[in-house]
N, CA, C, O and CB atoms as a CASP TS submission, in Angstrom:
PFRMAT TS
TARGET T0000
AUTHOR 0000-0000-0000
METHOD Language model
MODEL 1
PARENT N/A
ATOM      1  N   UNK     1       1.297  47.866 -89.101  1.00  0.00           N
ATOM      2  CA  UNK     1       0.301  47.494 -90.086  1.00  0.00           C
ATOM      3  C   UNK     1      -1.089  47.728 -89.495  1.00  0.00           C
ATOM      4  O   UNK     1      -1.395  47.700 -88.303  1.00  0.00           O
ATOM      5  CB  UNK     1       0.480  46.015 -90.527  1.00  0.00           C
ATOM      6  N   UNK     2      -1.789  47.939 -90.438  1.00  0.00           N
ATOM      7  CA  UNK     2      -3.146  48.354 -89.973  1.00  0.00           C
ATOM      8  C   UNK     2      -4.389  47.275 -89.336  1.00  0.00           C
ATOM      9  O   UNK     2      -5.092  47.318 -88.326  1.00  0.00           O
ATOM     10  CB  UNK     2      -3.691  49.005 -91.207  1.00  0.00           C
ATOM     11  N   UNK     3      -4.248  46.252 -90.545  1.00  0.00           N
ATOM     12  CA  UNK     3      -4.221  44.843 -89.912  1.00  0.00           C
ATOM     13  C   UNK     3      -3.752  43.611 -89.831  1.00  0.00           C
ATOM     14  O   UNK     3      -2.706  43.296 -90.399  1.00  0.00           O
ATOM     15  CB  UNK     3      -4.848  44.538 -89.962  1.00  0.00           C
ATOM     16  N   UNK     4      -4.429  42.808 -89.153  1.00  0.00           N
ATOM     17  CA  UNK     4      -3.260  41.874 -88.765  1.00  0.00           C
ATOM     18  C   UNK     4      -3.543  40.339 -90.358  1.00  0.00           C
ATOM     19  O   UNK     4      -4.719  40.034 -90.554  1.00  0.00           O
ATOM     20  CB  UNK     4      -3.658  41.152 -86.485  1.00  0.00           C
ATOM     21  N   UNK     5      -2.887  39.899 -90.895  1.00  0.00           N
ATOM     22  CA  UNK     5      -2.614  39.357 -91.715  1.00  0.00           C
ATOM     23  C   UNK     5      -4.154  38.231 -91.984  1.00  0.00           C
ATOM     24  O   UNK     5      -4.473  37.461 -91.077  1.00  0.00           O
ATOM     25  CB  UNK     5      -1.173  38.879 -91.370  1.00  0.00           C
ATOM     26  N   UNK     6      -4.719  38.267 -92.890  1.00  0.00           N
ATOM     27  CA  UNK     6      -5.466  37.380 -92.884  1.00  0.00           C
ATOM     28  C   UNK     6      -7.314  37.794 -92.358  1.00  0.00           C
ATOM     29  O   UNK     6      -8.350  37.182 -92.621  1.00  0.00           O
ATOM     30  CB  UNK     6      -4.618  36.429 -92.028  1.00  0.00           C
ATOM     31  N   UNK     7      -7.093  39.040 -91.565  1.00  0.00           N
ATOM     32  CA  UNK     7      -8.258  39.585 -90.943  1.00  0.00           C
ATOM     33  C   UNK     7      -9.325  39.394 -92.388  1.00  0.00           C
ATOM     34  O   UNK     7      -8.969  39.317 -93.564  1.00  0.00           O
ATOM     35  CB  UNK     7      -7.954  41.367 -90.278  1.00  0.00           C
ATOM     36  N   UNK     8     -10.659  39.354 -91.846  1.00  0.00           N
ATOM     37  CA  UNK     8     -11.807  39.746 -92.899  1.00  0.00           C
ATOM     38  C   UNK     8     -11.787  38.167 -93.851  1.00  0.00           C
ATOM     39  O   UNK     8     -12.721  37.397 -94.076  1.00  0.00           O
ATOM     40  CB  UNK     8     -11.283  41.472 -94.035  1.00  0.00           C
ATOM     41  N   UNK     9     -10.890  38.118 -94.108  1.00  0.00           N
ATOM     42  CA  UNK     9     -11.235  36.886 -95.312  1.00  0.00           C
ATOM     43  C   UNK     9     -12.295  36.172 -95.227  1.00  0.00           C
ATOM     44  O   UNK     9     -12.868  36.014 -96.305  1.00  0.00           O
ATOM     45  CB  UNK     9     -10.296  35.812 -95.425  1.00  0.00           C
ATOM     46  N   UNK    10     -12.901  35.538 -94.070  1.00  0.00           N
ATOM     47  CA  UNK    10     -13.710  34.580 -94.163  1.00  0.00           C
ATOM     48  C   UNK    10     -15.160  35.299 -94.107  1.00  0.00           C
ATOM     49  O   UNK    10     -15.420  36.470 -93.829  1.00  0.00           O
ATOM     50  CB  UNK    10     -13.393  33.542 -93.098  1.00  0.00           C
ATOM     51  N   UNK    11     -16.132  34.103 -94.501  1.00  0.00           N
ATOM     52  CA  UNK    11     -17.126  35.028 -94.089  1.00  0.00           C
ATOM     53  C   UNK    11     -18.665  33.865 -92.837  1.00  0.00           C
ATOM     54  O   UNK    11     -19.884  33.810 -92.677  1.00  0.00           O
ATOM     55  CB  UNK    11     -17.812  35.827 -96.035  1.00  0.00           C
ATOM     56  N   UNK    12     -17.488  33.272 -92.370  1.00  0.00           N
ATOM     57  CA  UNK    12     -18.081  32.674 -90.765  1.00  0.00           C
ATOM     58  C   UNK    12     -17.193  33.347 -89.996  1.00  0.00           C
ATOM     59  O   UNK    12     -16.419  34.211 -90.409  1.00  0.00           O
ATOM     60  CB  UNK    12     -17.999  30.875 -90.347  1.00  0.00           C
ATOM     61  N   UNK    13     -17.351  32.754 -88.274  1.00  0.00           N
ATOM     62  CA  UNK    13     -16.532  32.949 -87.160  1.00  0.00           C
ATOM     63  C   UNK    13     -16.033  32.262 -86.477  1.00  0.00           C
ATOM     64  O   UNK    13     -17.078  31.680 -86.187  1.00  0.00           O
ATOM     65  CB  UNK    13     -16.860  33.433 -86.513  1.00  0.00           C
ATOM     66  N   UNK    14     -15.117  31.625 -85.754  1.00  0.00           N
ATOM     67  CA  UNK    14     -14.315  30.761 -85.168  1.00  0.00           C
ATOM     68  C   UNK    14     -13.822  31.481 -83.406  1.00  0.00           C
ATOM     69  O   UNK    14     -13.472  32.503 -82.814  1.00  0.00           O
ATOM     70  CB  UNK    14     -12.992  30.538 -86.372  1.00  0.00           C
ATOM     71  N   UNK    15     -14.123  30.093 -83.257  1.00  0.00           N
ATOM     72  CA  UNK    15     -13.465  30.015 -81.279  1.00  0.00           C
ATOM     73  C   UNK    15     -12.906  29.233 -80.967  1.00  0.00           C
ATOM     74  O   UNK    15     -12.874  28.056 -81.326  1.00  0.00           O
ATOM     75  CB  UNK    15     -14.281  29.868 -80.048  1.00  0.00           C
ATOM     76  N   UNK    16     -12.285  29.872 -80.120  1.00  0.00           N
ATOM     77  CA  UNK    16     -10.309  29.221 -79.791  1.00  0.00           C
ATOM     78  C   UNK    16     -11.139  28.651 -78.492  1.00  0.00           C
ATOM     79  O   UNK    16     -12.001  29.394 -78.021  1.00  0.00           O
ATOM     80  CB  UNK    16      -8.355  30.816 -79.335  1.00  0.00           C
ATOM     81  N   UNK    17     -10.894  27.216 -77.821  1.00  0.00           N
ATOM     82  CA  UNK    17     -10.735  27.477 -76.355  1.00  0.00           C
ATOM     83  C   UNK    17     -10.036  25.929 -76.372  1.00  0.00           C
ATOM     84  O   UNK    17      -9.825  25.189 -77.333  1.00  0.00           O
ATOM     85  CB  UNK    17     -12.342  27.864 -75.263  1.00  0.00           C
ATOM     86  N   UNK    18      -9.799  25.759 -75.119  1.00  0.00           N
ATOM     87  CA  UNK    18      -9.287  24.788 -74.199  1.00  0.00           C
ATOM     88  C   UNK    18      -7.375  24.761 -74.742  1.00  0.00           C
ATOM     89  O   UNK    18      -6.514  23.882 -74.780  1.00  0.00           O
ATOM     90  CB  UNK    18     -10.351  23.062 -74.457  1.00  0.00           C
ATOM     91  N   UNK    19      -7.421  26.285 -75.092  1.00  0.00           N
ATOM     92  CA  UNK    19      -5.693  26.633 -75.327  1.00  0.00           C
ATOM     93  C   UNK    19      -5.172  26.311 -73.741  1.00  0.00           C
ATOM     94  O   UNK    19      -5.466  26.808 -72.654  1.00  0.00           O
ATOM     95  CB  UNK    19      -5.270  28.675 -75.889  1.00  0.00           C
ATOM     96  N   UNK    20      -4.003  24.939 -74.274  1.00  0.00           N
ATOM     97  CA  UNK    20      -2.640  25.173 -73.614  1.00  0.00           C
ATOM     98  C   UNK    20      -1.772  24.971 -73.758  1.00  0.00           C
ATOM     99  O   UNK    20      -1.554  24.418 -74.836  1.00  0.00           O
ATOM    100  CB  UNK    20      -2.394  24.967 -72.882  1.00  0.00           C
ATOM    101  N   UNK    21      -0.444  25.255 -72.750  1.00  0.00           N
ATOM    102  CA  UNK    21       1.448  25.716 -73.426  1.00  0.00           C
ATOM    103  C   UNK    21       1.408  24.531 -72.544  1.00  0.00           C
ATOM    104  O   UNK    21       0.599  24.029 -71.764  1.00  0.00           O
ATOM    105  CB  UNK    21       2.774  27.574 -72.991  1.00  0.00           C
ATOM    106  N   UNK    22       2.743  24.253 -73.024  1.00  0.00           N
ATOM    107  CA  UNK    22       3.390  23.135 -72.212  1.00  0.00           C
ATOM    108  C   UNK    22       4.449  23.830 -70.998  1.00  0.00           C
ATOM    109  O   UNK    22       5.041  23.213 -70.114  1.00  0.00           O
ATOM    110  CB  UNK    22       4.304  22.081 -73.358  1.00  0.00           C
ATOM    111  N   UNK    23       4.473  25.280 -71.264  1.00  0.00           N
ATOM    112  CA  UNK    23       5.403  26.063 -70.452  1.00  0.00           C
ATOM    113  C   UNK    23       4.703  27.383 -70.613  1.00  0.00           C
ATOM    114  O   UNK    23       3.868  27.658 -71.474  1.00  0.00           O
ATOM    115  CB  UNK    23       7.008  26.037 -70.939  1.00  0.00           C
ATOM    116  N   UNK    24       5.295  28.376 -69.394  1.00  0.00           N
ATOM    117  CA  UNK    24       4.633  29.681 -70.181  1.00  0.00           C
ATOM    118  C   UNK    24       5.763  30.363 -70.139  1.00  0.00           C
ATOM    119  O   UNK    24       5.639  31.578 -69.987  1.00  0.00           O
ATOM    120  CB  UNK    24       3.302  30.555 -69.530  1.00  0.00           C
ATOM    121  N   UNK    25       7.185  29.786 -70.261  1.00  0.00           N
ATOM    122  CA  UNK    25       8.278  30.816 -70.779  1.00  0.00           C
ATOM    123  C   UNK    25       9.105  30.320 -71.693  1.00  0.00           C
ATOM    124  O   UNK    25       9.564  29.383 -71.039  1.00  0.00           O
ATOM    125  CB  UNK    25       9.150  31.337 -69.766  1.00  0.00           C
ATOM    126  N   UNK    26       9.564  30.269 -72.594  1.00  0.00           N
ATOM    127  CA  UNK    26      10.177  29.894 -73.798  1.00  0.00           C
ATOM    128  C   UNK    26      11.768  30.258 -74.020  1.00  0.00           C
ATOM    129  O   UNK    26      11.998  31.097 -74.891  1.00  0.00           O
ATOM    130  CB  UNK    26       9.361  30.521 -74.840  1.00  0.00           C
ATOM    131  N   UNK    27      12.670  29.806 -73.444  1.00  0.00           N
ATOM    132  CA  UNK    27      14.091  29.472 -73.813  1.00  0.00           C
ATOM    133  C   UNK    27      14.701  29.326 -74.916  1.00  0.00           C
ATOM    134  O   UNK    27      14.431  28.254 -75.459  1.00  0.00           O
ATOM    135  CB  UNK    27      14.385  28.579 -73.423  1.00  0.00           C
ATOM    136  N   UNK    28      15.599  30.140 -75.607  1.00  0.00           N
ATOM    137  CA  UNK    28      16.398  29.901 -76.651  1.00  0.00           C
ATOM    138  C   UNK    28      16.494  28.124 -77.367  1.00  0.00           C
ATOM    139  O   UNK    28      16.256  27.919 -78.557  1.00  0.00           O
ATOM    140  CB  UNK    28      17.782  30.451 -76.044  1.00  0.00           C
ATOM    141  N   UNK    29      16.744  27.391 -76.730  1.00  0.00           N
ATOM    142  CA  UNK    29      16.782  26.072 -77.186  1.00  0.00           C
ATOM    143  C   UNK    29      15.764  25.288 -76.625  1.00  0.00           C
ATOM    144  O   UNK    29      15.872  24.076 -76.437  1.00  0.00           O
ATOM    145  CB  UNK    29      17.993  25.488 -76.948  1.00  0.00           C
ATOM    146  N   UNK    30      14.630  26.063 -76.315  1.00  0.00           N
ATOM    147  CA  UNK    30      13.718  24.859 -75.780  1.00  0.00           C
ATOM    148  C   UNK    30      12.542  24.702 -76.607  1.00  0.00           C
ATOM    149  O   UNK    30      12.460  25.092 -77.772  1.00  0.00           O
ATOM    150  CB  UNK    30      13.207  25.065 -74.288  1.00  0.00           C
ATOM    151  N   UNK    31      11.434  23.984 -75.808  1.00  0.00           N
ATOM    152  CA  UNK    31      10.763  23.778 -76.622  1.00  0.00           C
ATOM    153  C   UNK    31       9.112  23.707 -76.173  1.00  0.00           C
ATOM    154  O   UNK    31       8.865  23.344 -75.023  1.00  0.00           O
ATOM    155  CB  UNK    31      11.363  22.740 -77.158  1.00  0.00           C
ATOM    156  N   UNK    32       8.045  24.039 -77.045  1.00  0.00           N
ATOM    157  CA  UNK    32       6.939  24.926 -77.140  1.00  0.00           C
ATOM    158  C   UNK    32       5.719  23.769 -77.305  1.00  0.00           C
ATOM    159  O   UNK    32       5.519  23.356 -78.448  1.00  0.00           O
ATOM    160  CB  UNK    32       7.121  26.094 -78.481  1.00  0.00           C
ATOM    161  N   UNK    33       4.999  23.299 -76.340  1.00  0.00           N
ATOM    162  CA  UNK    33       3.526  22.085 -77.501  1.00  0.00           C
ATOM    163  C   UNK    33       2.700  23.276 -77.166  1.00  0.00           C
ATOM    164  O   UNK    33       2.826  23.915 -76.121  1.00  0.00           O
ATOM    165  CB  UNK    33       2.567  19.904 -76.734  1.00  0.00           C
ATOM    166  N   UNK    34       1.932  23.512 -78.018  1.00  0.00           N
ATOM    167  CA  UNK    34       0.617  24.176 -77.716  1.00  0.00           C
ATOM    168  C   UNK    34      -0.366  23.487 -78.616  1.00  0.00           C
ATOM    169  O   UNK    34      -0.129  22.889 -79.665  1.00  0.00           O
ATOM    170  CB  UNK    34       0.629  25.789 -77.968  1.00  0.00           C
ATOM    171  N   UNK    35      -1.766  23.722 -77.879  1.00  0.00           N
ATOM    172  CA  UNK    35      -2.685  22.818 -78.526  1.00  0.00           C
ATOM    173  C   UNK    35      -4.188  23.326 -77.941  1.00  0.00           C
ATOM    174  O   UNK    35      -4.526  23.170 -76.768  1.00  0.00           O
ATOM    175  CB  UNK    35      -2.278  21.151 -78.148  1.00  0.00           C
ATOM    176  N   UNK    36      -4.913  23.876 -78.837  1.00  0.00           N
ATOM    177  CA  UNK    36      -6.371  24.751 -79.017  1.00  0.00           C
ATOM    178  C   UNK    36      -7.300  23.552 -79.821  1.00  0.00           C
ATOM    179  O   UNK    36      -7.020  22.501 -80.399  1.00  0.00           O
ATOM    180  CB  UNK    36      -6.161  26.482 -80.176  1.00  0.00           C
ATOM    181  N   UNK    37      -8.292  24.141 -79.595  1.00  0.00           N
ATOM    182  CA  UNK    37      -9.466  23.789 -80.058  1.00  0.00           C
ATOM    183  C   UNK    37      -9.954  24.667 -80.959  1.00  0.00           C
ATOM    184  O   UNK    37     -10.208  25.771 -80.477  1.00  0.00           O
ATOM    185  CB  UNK    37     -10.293  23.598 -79.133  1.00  0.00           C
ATOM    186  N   UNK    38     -10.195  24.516 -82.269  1.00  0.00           N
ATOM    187  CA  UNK    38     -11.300  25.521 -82.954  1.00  0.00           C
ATOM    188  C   UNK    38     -12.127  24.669 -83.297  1.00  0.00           C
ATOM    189  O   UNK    38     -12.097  23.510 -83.712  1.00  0.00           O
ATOM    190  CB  UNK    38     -10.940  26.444 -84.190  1.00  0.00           C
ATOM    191  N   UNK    39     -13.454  26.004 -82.875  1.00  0.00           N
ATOM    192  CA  UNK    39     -14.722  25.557 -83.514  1.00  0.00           C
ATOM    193  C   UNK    39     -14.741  26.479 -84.761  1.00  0.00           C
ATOM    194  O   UNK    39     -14.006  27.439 -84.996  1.00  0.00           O
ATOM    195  CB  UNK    39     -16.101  25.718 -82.516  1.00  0.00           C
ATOM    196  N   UNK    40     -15.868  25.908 -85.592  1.00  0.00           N
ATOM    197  CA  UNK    40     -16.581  26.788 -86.472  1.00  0.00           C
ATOM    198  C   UNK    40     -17.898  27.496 -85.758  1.00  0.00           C
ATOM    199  O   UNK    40     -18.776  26.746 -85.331  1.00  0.00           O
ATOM    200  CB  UNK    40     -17.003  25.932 -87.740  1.00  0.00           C
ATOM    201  N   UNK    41     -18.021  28.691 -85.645  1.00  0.00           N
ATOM    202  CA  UNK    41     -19.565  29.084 -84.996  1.00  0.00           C
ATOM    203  C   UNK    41     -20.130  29.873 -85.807  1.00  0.00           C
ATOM    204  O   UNK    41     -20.772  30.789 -85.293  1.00  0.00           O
ATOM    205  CB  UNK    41     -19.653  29.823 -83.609  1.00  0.00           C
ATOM    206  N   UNK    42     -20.091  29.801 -87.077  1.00  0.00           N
ATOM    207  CA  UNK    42     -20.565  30.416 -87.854  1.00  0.00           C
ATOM    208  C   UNK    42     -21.775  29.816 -88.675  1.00  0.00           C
ATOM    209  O   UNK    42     -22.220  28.835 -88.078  1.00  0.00           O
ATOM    210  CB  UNK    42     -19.614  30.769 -88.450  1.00  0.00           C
ATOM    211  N   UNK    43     -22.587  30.136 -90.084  1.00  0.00           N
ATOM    212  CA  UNK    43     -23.544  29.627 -90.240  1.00  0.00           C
ATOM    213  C   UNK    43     -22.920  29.202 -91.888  1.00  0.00           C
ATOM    214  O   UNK    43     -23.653  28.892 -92.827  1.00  0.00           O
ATOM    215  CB  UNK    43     -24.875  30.543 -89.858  1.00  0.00           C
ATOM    216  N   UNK    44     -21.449  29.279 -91.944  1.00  0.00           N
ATOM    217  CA  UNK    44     -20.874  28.989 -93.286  1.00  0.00           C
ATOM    218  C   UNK    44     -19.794  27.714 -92.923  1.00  0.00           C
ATOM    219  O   UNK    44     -19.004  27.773 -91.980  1.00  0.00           O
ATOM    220  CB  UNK    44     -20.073  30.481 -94.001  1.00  0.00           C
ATOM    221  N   UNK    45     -19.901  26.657 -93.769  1.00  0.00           N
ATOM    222  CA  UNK    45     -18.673  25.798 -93.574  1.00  0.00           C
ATOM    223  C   UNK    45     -17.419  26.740 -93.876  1.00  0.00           C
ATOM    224  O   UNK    45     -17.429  27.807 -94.490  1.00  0.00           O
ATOM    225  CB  UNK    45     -18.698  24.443 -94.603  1.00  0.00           C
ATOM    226  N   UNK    46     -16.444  26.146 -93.350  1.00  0.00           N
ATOM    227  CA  UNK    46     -15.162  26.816 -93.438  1.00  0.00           C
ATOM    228  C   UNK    46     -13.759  26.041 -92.748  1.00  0.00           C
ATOM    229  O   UNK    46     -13.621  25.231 -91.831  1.00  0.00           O
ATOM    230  CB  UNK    46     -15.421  28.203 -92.733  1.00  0.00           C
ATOM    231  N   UNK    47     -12.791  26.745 -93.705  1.00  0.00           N
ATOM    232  CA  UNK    47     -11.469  25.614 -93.088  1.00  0.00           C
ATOM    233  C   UNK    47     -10.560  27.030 -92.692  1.00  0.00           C
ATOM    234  O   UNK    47     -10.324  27.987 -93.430  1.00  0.00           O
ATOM    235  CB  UNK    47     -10.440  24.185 -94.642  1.00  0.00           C
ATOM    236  N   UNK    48     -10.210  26.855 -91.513  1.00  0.00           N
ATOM    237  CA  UNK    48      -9.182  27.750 -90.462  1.00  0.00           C
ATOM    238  C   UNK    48      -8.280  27.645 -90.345  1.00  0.00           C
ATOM    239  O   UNK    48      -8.104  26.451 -90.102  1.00  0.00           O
ATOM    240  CB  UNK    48      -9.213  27.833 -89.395  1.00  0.00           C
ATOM    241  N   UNK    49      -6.732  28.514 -90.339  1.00  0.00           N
ATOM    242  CA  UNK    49      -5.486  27.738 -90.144  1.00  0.00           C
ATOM    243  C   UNK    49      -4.655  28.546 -89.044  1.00  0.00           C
ATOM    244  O   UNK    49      -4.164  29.633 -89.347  1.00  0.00           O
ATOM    245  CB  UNK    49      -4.638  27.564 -91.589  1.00  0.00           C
ATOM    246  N   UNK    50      -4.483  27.937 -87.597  1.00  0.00           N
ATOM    247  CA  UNK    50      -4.315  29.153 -86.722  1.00  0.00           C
ATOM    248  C   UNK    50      -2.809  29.148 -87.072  1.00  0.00           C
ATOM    249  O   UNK    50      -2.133  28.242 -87.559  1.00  0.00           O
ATOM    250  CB  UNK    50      -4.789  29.045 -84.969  1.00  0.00           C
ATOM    251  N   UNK    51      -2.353  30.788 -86.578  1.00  0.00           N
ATOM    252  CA  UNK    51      -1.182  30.958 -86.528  1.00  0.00           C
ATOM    253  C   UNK    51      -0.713  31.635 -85.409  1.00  0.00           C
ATOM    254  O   UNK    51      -1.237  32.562 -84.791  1.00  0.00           O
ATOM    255  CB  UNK    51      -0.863  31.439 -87.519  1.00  0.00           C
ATOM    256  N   UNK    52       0.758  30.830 -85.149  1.00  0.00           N
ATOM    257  CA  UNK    52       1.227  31.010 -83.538  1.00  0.00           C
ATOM    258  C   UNK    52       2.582  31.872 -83.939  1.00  0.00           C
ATOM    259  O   UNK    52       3.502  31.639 -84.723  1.00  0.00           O
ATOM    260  CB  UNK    52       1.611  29.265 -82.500  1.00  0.00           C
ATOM    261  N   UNK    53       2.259  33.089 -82.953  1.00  0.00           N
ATOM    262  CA  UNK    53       3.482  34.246 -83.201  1.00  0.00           C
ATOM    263  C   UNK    53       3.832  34.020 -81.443  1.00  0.00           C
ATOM    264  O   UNK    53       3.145  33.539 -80.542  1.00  0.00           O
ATOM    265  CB  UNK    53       2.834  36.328 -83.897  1.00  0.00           C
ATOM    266  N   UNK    54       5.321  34.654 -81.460  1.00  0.00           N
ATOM    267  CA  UNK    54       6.199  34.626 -80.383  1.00  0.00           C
ATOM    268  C   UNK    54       6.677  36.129 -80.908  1.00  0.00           C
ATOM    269  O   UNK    54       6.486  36.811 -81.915  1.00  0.00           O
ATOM    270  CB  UNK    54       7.374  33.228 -80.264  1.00  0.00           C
ATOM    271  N   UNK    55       7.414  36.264 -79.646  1.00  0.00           N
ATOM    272  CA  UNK    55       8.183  37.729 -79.512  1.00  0.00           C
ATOM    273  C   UNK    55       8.886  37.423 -77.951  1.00  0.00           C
ATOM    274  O   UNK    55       8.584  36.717 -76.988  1.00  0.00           O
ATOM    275  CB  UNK    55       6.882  39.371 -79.544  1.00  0.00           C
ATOM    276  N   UNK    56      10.317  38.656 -78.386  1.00  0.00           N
ATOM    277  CA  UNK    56      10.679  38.539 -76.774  1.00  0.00           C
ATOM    278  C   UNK    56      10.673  39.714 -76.940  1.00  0.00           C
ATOM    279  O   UNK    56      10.850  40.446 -77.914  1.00  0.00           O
ATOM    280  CB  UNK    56      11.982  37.809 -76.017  1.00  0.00           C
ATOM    281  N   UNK    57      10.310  39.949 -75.243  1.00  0.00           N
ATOM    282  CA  UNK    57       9.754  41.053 -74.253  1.00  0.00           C
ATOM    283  C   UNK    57      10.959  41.944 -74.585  1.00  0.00           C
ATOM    284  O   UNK    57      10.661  43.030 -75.083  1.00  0.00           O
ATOM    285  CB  UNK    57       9.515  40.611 -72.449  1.00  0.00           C
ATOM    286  N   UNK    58      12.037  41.734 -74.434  1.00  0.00           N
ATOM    287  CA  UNK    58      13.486  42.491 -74.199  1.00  0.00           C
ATOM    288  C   UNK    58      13.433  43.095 -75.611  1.00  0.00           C
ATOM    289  O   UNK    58      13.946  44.213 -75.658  1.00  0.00           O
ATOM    290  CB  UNK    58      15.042  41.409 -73.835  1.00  0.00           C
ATOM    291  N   UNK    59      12.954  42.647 -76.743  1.00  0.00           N
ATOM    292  CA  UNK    59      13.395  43.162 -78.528  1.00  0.00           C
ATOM    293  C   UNK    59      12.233  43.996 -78.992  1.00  0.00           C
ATOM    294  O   UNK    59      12.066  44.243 -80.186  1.00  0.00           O
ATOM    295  CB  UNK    59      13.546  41.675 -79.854  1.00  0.00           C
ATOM    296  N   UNK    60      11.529  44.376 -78.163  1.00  0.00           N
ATOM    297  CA  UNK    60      10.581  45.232 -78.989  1.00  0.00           C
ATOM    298  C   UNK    60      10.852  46.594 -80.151  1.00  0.00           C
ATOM    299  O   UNK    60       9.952  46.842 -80.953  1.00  0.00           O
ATOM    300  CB  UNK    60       9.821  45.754 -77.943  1.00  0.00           C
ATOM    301  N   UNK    61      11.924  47.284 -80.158  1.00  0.00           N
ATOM    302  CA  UNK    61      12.279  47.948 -80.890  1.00  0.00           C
ATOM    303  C   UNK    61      13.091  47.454 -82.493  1.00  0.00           C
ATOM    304  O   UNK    61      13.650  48.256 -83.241  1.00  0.00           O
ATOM    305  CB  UNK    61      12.871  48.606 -80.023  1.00  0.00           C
ATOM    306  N   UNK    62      12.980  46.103 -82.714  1.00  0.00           N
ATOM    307  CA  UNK    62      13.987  45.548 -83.863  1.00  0.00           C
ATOM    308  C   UNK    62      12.846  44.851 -84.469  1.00  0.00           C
ATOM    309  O   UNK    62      11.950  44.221 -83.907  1.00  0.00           O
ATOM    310  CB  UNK    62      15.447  44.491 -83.411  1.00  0.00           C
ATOM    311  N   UNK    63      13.074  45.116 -85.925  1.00  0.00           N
ATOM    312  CA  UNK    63      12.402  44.491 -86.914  1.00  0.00           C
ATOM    313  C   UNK    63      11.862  43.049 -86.875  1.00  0.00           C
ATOM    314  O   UNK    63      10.873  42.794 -87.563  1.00  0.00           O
ATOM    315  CB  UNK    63      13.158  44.590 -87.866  1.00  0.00           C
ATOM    316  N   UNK    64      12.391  42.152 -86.180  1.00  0.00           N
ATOM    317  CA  UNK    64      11.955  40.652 -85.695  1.00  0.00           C
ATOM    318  C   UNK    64      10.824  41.147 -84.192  1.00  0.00           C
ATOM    319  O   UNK    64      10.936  40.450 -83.184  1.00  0.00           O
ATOM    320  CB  UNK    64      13.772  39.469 -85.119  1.00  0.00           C
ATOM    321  N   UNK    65      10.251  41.819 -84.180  1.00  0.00           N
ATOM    322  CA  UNK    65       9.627  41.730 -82.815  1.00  0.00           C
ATOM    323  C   UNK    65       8.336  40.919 -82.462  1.00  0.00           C
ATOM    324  O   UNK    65       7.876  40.675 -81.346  1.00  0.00           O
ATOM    325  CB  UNK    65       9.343  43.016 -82.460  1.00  0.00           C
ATOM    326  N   UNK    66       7.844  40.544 -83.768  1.00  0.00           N
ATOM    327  CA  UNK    66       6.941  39.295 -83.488  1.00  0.00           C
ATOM    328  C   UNK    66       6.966  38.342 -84.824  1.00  0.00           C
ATOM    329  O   UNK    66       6.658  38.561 -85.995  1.00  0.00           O
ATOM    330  CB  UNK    66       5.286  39.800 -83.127  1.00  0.00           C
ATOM    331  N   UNK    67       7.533  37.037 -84.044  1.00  0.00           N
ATOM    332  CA  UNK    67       7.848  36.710 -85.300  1.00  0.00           C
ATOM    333  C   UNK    67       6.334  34.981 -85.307  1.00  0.00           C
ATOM    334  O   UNK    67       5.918  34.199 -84.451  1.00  0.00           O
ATOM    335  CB  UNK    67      10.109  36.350 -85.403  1.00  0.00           C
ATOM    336  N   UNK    68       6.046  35.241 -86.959  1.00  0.00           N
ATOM    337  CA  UNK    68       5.379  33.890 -86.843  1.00  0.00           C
ATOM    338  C   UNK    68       5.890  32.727 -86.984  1.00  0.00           C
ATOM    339  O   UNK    68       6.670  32.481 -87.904  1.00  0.00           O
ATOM    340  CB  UNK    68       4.534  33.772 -87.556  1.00  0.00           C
ATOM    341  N   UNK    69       5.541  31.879 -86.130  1.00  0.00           N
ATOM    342  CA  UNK    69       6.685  30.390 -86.059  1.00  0.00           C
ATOM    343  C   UNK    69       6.181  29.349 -86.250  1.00  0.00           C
ATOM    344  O   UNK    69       6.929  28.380 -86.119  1.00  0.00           O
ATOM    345  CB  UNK    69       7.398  30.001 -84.785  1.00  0.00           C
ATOM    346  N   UNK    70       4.605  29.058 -86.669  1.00  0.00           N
ATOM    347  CA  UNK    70       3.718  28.134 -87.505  1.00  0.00           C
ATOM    348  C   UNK    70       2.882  28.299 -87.287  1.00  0.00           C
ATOM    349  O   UNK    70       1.969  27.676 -87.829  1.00  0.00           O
ATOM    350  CB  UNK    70       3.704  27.000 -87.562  1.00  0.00           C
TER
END
């Protein structure tokens, strides 16, 4: 795809920081906290909704290769 889902819509800007995993490798049955900060840094109010994609390294050639998981 040309772009990524959601690009352009808004018309402020937003910053991610103080992102962290509770792990940085992810197991079939395990389990994932992650937790960011957004700001608004733009000069427009606005409501943001991040979205967290996964993929495994090994599946890059199959139709699931990044999948969004909330």
């Amino acid at each position: 795809m040309e772009w990524e889902f959601g690009r352009g819509m808004s018309y402020t800007t937003f910053a991610y920081t103080d992102l962290t995993l509770s792990t940085t490798e992810l197991h079939e049955d395990g389990e994932l906290d992650v937790r960011v900060t957004v700001s608004n840094t733009g000069a427009v109010a606005a409501n943001h909704s991040v979205l967290m994609f996964v993929y495994d390294k090994y599946r890059r050639v199959t139709p699931e290769y990044k999948l969004l998981k909330k």
